[in-house]
C-alpha positions in Angstrom: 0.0 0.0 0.0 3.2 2.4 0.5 3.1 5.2 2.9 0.3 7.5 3.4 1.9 10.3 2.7 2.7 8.8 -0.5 2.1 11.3 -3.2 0.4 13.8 -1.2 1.7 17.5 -0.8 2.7 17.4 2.9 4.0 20.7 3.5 1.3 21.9 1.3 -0.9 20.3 4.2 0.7 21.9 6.3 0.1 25.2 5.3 -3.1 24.6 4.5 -4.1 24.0 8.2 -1.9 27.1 9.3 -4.3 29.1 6.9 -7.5 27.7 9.0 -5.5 28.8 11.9 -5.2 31.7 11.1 -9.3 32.1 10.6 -9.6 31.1 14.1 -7.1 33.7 16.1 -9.9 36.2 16.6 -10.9 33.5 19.1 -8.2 32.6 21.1 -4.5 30.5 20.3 -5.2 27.3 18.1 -3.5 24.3 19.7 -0.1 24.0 18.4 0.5 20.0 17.6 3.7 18.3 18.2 2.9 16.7 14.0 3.2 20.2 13.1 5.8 21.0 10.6 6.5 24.5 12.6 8.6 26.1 10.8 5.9 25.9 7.6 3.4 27.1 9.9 6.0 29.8 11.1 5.8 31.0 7.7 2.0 31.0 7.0 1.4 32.2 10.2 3.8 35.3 10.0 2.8 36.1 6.2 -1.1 36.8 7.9 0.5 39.2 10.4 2.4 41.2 6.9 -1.0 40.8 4.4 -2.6 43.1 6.2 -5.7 41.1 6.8 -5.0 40.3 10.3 -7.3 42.4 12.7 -5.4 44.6 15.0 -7.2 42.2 18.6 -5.9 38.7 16.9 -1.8 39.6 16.8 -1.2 39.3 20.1 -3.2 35.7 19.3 -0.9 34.6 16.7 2.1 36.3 17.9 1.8 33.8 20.7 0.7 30.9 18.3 4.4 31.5 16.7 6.5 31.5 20.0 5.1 28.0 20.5 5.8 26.8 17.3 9.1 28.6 17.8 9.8 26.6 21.3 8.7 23.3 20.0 11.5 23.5 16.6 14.0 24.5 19.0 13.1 21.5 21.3 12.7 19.1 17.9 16.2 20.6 17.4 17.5 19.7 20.8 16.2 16.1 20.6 
């Protein structure tokens, strides 16, 4: 059957579900996932804050959302 990520865009995925994050800061901080490939939702997540289109009450929302992802790479990195 091969993998299941077989021929599937994972990082693509990935930044997919940081987009639907990013619908749902107005709200509170989305769960960061340990799966997460966090330096793709670093990315997607930090490109919101620069479009423009993220309201003035969610940055402190996904400003947060980032120094989580931010911890968990460094502690990936650390083993």
């Amino acid at each position: 059957y091969g993998s299941f990520a077989c021929g599937r865009d994972i990082k693509g995925m990935h930044a997919a579900r940081a987009a639907r994050e990013n619908a749902e800061f107005a709200g509170g901080v989305p769960e960061v996932n340990d799966y997460d490939d966090h330096e793709v939702h670093i990315q997607e997540h930090t490109a919101y804050l620069l479009s423009g289109r993220c309201p003035k009450e969610a940055e402190k929302n996904v400003c947060e959302h980032i120094k989580i992802h931010r911890q968990k790479s460094k502690e990936d990195a650390n083993g």
